[in-house]
PyMOL CGO cylinders between C-alpha atoms (Angstrom):
from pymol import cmd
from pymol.cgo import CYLINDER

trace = [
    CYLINDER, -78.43, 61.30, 3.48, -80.95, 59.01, 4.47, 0.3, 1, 1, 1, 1, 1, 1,
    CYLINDER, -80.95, 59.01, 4.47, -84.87, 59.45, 4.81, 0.3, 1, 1, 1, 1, 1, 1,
    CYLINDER, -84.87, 59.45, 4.81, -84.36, 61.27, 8.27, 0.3, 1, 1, 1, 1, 1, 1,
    CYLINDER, -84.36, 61.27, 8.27, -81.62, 63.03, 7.76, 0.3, 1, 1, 1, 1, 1, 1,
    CYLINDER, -81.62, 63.03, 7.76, -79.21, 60.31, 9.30, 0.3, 1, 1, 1, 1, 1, 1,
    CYLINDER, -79.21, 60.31, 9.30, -77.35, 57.54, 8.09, 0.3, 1, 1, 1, 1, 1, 1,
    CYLINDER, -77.35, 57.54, 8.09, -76.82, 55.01, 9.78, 0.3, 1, 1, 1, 1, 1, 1,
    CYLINDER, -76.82, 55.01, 9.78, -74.04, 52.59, 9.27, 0.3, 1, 1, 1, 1, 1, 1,
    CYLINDER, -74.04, 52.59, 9.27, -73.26, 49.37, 10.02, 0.3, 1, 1, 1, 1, 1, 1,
    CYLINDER, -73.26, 49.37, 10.02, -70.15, 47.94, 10.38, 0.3, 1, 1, 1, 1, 1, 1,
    CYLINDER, -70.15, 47.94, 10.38, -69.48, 44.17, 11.75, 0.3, 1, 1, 1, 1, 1, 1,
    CYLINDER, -69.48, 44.17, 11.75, -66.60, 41.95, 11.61, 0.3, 1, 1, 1, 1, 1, 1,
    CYLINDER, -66.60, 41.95, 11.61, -66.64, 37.98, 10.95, 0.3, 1, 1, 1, 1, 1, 1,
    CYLINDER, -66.64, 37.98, 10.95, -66.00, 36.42, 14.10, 0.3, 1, 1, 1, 1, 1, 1,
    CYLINDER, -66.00, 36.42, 14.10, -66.07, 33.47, 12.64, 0.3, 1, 1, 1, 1, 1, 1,
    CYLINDER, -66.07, 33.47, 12.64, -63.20, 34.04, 10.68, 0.3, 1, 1, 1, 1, 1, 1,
    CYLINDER, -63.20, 34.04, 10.68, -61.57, 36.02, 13.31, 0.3, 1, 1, 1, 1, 1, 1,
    CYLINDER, -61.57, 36.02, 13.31, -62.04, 33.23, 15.97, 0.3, 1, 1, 1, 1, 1, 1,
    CYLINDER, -62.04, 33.23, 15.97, -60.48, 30.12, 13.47, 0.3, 1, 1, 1, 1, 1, 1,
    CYLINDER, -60.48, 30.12, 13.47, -57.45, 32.45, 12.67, 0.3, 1, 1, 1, 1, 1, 1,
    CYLINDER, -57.45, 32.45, 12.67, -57.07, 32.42, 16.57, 0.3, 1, 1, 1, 1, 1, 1,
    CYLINDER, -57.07, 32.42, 16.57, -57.38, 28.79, 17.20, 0.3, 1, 1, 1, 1, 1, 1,
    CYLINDER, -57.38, 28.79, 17.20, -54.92, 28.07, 14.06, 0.3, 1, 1, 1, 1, 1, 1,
    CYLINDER, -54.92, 28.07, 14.06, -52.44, 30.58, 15.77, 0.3, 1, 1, 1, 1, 1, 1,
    CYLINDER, -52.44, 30.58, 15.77, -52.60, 29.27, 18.93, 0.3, 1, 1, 1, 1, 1, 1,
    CYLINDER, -52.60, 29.27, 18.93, -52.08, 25.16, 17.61, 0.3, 1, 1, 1, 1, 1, 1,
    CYLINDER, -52.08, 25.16, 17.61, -48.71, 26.82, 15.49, 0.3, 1, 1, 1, 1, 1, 1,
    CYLINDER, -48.71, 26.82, 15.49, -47.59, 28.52, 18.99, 0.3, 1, 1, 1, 1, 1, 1,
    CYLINDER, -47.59, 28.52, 18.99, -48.93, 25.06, 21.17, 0.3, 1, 1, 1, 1, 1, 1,
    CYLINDER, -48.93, 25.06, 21.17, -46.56, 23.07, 18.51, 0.3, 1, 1, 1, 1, 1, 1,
    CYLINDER, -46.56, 23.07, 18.51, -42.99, 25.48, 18.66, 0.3, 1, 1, 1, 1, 1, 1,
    CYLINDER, -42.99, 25.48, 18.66, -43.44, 25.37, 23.02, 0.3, 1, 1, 1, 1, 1, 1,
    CYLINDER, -43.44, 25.37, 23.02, -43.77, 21.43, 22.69, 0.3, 1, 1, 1, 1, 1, 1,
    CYLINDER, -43.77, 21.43, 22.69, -40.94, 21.55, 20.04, 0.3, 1, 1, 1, 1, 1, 1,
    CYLINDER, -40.94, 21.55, 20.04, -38.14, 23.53, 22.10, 0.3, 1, 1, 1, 1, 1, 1,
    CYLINDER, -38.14, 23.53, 22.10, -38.76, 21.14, 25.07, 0.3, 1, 1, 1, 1, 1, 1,
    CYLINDER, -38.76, 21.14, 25.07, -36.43, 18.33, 24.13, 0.3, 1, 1, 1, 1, 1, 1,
    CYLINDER, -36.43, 18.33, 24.13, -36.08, 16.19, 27.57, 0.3, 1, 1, 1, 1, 1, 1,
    CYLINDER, -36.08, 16.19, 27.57, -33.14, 13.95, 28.36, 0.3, 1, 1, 1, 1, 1, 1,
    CYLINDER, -33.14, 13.95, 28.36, -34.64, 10.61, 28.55, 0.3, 1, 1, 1, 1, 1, 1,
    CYLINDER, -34.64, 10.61, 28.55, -32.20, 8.25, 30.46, 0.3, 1, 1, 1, 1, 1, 1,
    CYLINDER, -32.20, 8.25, 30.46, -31.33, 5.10, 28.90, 0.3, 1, 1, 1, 1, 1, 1,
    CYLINDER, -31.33, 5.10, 28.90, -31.67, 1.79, 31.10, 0.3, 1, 1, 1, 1, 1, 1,
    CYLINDER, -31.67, 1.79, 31.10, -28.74, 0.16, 28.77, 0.3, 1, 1, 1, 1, 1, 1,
    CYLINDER, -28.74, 0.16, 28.77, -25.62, -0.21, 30.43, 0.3, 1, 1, 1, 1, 1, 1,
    CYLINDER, -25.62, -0.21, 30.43, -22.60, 0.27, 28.76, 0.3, 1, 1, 1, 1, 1, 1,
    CYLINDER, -22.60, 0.27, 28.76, -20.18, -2.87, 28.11, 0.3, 1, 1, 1, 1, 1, 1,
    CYLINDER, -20.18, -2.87, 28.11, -16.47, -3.20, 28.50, 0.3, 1, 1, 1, 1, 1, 1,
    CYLINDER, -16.47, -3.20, 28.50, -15.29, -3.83, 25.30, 0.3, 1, 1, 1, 1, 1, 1,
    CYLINDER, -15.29, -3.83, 25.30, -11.56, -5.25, 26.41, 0.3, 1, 1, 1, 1, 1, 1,
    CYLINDER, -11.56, -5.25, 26.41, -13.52, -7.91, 28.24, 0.3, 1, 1, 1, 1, 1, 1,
    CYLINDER, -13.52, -7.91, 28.24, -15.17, -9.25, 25.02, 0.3, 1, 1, 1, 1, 1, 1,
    CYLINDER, -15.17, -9.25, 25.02, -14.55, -12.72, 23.26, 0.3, 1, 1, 1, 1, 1, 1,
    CYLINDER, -14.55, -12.72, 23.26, -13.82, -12.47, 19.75, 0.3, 1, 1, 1, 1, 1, 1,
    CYLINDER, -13.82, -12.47, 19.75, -13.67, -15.50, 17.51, 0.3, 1, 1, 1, 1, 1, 1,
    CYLINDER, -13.67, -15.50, 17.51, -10.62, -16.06, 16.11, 0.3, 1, 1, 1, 1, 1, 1,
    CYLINDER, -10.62, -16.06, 16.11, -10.54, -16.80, 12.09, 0.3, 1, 1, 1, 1, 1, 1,
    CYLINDER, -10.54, -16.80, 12.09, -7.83, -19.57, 12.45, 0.3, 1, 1, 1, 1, 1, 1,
    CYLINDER, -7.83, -19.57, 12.45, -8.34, -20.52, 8.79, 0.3, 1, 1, 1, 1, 1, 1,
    CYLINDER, -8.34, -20.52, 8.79, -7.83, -17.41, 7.33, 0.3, 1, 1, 1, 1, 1, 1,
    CYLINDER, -7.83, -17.41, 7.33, -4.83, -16.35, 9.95, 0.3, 1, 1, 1, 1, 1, 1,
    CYLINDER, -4.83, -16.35, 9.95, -3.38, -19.71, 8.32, 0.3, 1, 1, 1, 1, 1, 1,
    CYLINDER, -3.38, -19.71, 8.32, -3.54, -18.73, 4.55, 0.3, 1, 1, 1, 1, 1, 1,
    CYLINDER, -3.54, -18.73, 4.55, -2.28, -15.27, 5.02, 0.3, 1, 1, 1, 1, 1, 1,
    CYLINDER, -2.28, -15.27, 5.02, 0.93, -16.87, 7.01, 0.3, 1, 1, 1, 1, 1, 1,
    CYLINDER, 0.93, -16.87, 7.01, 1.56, -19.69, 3.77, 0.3, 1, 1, 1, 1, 1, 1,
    CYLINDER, 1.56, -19.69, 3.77, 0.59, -16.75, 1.34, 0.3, 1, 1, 1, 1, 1, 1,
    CYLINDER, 0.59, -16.75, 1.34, 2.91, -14.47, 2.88, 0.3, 1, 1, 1, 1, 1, 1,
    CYLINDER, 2.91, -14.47, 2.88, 5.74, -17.39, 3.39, 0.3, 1, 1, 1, 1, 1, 1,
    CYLINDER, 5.74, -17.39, 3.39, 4.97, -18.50, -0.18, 0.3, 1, 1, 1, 1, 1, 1,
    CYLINDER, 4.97, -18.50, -0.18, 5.72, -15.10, -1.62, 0.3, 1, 1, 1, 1, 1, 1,
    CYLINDER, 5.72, -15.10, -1.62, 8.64, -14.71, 0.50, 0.3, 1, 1, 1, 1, 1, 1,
    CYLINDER, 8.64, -14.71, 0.50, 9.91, -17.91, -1.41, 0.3, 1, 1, 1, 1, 1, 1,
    CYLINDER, 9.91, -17.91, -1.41, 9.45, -17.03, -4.72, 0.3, 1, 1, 1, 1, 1, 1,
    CYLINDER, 9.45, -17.03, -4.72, 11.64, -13.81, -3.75, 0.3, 1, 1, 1, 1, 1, 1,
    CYLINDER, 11.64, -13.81, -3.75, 14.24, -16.13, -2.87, 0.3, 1, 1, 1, 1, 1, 1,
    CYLINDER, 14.24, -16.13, -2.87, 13.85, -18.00, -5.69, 0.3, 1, 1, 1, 1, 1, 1,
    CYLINDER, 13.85, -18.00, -5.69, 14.04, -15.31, -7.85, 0.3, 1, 1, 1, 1, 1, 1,
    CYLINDER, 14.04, -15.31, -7.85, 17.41, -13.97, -6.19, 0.3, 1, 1, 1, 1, 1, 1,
    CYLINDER, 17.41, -13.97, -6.19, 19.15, -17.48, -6.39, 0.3, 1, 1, 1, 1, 1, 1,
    CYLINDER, 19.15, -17.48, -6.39, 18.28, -17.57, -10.09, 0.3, 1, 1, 1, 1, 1, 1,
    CYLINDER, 18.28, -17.57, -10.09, 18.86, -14.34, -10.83, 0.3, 1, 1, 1, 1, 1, 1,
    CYLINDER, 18.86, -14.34, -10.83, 22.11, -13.72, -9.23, 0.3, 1, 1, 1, 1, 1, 1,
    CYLINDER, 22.11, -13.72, -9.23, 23.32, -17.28, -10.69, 0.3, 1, 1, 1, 1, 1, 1,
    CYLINDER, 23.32, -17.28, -10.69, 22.72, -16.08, -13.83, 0.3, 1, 1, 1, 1, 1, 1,
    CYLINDER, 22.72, -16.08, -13.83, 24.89, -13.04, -13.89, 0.3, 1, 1, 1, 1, 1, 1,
    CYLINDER, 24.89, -13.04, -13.89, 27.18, -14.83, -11.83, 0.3, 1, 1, 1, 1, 1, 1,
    CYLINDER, 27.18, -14.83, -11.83, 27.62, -16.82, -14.87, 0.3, 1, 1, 1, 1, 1, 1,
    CYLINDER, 27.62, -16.82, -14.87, 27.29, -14.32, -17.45, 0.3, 1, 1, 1, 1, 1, 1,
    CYLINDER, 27.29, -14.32, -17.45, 30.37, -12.70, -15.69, 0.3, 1, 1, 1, 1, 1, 1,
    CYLINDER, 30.37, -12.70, -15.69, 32.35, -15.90, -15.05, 0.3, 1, 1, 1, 1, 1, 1,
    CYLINDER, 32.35, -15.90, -15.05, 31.58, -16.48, -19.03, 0.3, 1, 1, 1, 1, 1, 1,
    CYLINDER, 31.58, -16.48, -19.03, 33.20, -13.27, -19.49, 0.3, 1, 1, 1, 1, 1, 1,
    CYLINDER, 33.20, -13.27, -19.49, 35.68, -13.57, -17.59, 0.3, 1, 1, 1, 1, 1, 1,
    CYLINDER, 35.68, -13.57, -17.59, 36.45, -17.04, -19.01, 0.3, 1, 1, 1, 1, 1, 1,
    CYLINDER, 36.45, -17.04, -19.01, 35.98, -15.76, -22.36, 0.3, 1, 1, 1, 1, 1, 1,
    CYLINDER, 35.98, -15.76, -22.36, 38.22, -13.09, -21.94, 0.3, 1, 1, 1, 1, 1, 1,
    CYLINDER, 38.22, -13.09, -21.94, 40.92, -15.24, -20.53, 0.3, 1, 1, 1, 1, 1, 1,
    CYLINDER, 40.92, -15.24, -20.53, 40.82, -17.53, -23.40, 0.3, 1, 1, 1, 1, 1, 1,
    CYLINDER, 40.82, -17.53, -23.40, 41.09, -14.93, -25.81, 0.3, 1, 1, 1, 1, 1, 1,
    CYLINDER, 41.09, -14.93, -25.81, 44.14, -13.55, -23.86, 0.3, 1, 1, 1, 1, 1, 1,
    CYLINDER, 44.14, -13.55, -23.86, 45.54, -16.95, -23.80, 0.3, 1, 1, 1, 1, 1, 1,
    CYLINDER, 45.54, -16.95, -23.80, 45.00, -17.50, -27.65, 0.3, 1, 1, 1, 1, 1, 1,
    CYLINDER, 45.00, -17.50, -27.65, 42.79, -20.34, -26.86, 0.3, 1, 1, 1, 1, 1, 1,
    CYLINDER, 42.79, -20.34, -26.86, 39.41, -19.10, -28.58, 0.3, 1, 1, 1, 1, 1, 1,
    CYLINDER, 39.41, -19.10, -28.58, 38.97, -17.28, -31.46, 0.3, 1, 1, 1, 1, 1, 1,
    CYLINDER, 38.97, -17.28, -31.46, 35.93, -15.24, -30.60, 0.3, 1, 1, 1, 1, 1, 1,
    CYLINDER, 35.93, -15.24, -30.60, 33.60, -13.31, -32.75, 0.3, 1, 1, 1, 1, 1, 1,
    CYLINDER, 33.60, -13.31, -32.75, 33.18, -9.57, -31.94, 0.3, 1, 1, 1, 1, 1, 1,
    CYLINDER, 33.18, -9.57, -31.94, 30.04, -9.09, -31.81, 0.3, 1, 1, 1, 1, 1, 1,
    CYLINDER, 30.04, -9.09, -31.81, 29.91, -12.38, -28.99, 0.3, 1, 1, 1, 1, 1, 1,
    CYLINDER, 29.91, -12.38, -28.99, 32.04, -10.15, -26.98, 0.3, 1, 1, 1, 1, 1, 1,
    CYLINDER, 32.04, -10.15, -26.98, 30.44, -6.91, -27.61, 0.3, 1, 1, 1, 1, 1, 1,
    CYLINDER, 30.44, -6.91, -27.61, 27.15, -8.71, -26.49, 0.3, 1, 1, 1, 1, 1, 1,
    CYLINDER, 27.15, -8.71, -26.49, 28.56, -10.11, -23.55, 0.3, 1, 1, 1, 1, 1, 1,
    CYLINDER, 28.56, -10.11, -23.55, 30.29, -6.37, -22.15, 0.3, 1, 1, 1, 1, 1, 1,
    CYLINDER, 30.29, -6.37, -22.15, 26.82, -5.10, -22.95, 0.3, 1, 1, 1, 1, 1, 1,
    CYLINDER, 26.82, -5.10, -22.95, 25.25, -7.79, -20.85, 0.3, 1, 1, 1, 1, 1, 1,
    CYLINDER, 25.25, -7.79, -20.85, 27.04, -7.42, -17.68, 0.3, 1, 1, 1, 1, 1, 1,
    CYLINDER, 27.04, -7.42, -17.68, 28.04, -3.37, -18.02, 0.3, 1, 1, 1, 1, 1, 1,
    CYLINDER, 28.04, -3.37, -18.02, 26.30, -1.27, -15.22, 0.3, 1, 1, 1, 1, 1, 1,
    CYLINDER, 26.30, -1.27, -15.22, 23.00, -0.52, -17.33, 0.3, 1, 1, 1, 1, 1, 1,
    CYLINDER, 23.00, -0.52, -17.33, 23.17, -3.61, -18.80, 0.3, 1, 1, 1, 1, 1, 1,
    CYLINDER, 23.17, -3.61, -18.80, 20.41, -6.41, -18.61, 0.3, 1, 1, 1, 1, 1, 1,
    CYLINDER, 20.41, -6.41, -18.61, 22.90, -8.60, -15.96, 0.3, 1, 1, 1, 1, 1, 1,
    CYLINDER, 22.90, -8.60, -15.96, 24.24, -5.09, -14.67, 0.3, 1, 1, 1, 1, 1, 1,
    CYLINDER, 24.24, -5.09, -14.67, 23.97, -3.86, -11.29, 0.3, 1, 1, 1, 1, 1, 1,
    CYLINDER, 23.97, -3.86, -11.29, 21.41, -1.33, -12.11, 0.3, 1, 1, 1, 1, 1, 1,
    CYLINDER, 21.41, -1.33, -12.11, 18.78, -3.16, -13.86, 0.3, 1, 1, 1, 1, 1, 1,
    CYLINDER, 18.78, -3.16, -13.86, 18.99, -6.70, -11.96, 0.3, 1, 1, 1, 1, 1, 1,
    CYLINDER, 18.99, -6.70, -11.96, 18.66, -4.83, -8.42, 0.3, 1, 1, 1, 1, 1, 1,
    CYLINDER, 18.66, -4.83, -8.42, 15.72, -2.60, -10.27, 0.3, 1, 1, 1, 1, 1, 1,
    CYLINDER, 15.72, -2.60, -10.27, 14.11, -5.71, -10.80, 0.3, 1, 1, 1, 1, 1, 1,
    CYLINDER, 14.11, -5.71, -10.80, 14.51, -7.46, -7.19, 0.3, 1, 1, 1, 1, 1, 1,
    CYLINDER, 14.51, -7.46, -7.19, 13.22, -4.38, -6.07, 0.3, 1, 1, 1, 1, 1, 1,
    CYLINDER, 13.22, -4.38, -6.07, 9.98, -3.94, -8.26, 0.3, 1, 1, 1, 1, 1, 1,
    CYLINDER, 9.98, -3.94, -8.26, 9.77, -7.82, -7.77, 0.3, 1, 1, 1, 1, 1, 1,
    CYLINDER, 9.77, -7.82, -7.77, 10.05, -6.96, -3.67, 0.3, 1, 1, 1, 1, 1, 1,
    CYLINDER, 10.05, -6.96, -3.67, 7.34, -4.26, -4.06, 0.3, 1, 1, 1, 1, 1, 1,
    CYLINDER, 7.34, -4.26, -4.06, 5.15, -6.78, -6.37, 0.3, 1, 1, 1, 1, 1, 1,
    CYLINDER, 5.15, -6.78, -6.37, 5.19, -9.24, -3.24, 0.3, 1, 1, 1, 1, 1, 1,
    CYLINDER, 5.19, -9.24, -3.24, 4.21, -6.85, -0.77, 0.3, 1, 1, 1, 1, 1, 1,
    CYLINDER, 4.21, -6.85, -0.77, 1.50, -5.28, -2.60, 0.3, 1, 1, 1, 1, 1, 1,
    CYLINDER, 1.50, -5.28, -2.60, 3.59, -1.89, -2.12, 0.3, 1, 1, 1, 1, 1, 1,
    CYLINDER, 3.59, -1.89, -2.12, 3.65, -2.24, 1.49, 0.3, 1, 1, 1, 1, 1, 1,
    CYLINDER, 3.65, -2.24, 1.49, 7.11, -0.44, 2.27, 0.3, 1, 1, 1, 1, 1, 1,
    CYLINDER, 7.11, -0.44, 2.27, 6.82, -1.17, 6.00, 0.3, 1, 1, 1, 1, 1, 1,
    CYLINDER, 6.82, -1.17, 6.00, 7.31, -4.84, 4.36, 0.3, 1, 1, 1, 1, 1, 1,
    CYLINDER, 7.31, -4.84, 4.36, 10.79, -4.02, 3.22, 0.3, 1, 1, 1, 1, 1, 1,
    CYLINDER, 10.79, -4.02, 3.22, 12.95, -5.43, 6.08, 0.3, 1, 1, 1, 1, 1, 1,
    CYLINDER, 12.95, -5.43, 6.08, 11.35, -8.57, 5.29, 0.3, 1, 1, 1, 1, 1, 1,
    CYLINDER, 11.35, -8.57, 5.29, 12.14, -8.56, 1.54, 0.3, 1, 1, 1, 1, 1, 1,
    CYLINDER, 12.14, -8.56, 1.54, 15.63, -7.99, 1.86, 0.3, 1, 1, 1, 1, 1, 1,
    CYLINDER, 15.63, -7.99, 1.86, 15.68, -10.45, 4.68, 0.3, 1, 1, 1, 1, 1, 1,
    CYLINDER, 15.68, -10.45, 4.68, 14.58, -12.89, 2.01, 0.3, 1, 1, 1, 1, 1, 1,
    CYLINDER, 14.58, -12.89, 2.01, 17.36, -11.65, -0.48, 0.3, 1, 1, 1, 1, 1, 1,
    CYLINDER, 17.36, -11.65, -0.48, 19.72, -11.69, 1.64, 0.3, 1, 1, 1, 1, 1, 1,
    CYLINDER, 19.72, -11.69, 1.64, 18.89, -15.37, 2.15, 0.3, 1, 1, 1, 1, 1, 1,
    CYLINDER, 18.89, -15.37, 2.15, 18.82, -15.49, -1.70, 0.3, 1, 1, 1, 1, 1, 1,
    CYLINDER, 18.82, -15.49, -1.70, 21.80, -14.38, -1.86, 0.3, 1, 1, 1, 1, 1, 1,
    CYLINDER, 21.80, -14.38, -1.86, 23.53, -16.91, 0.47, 0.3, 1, 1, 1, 1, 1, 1,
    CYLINDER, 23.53, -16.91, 0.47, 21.65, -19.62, -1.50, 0.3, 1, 1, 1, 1, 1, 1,
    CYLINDER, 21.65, -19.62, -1.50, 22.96, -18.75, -4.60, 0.3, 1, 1, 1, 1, 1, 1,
    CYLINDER, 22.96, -18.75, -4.60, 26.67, -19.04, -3.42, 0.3, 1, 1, 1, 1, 1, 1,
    CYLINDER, 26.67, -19.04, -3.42, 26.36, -22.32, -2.39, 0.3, 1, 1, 1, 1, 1, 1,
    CYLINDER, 26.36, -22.32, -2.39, 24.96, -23.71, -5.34, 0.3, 1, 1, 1, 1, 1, 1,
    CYLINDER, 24.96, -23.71, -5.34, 28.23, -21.58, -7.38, 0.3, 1, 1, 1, 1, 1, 1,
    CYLINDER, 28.23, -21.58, -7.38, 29.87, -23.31, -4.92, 0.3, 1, 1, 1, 1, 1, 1,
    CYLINDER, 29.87, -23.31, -4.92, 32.29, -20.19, -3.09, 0.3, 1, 1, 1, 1, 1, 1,
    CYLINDER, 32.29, -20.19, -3.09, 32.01, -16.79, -3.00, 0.3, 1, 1, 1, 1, 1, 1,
    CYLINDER, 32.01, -16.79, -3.00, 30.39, -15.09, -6.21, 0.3, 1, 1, 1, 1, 1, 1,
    CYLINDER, 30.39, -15.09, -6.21, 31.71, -12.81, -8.20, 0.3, 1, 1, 1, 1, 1, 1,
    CYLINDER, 31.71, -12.81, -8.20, 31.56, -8.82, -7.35, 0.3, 1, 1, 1, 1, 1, 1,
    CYLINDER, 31.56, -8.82, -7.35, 28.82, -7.88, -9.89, 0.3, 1, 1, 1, 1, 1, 1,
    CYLINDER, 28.82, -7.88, -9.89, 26.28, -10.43, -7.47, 0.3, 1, 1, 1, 1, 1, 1,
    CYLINDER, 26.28, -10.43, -7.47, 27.28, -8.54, -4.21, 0.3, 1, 1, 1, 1, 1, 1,
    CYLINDER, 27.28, -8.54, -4.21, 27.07, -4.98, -5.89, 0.3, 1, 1, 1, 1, 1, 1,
    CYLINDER, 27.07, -4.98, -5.89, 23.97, -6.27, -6.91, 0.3, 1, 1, 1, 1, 1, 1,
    CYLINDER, 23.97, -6.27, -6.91, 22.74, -7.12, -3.89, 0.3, 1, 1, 1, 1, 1, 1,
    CYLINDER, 22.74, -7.12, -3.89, 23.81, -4.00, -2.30, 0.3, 1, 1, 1, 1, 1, 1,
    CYLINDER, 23.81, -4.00, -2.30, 22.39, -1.82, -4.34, 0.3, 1, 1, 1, 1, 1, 1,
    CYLINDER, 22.39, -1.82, -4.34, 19.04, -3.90, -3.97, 0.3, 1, 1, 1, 1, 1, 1,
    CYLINDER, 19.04, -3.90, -3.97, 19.25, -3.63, -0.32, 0.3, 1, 1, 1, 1, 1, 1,
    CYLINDER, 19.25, -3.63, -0.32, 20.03, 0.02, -0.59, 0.3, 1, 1, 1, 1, 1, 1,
    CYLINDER, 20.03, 0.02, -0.59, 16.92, 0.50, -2.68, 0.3, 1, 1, 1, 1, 1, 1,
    CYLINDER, 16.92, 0.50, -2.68, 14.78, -1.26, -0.35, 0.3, 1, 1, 1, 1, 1, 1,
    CYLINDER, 14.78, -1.26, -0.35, 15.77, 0.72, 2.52, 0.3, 1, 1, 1, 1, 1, 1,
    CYLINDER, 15.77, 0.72, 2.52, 14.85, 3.82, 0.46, 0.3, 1, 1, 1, 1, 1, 1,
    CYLINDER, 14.85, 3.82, 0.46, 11.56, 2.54, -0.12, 0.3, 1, 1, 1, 1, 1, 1,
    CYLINDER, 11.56, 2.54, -0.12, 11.03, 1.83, 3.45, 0.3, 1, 1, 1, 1, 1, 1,
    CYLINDER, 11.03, 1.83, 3.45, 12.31, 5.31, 4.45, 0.3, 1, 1, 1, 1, 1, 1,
    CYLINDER, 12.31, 5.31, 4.45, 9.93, 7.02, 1.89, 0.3, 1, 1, 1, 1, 1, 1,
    CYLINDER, 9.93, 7.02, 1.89, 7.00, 5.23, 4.32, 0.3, 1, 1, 1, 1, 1, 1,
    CYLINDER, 7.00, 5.23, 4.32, 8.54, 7.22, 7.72, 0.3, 1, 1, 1, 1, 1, 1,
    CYLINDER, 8.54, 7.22, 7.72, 9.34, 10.44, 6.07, 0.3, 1, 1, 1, 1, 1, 1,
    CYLINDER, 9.34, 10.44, 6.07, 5.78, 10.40, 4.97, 0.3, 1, 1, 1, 1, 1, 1,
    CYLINDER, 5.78, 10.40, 4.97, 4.30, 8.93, 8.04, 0.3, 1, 1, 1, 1, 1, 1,
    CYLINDER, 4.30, 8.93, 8.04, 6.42, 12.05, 9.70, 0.3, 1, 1, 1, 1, 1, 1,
    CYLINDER, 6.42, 12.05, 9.70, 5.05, 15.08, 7.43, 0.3, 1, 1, 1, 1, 1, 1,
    CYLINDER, 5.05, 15.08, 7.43, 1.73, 14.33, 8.27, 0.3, 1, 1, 1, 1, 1, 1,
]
cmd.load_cgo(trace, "trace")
């Protein structure tokens, strides 16, 4: 109780604070309405045709990629003719050998002719098996693994091939076109791994 029997009270409220938490409000609401108003501003660029463009043609470099590719392509070739004249003549030395012994000709040591049935059986170094495994890593070697490249490697032992009969002079023996065969046969493998992959996708 006061002096007079009444109390008075007072109660006030900050207007200052009350009138800056306004003005803050209102710049946080002014801000989110210019926010959502995204305009489309039209661009005065027009857009090019792009099939009516000039490129510049890299001449030189279209050049070395043709005598890389053609030089590769003839060590492949090379490698076939040498290769395939070497078991050519392993086998004809068989052969020879083995008519000589027949005939009484040669006496032969066993372990020359052991050697040279190991050399030209199917898993043998001049065998079918591991002289078309190596045209055919050689082949993928070339083509940096490119098996849509295959037509072209066999192509080039195919050419091998031919070159290596001439310089036997005839027809070589069957080991060289089992050989080949089963080189070609490989490659064509390789190449049909790229399409069934190419299709599963």
């Amino acid at each position: 109780m006061g002096v007079n029997g009444i109390e008075t009270q007072t109660s006030y409220i900050d207007t200052a604070q009350y009138a800056a938490g306004t003005k803050v409000t209102d710049k946080k609401e002014e801000t989110k309405a210019t926010e959502k108003k995204d305009e489309f501003v039209k661009s005065n660029t027009t857009k090019k045709d792009s099939t009516k463009q000039i490129y510049k043609k890299n001449t030189a470099l279209v050049n070395q990629l043709k005598q890389d590719a053609e030089n590769r392509k003839q060590q492949l070739i090379a490698l076939v003719e040498k290769s395939i004249g070497n078991q050519g003549k392993a086998y004809n030395s068989l052969c020879e050998l083995f008519t000589a012994i027949k005939d009484g000709k040669v006496a032969v040591d066993p372990a020359a002719v052991e050697q040279a049935k190991k050399d030209v059986a199917e898993d043998g170094y001049w065998g079918v098996k591991q002289t078309s495994d190596r045209f055919v890593e050689f082949a993928k070697a070339l083509t940096g693994g490119d098996p849509s490249k295959a037509d072209k490697m066999i192509e080039a032992i195919e050419k091998g091939f031919e070159q290596a009969a001439k310089a036997w002079g005839g027809e070589l023996p069957s080991i060289c076109s089992d050989t080949i065969k089963a080189t070609k046969e490989k490659l064509t493998e390789w190449k049909n791994e790229l399409s069934k992959s190419d299709s599963d996708k």
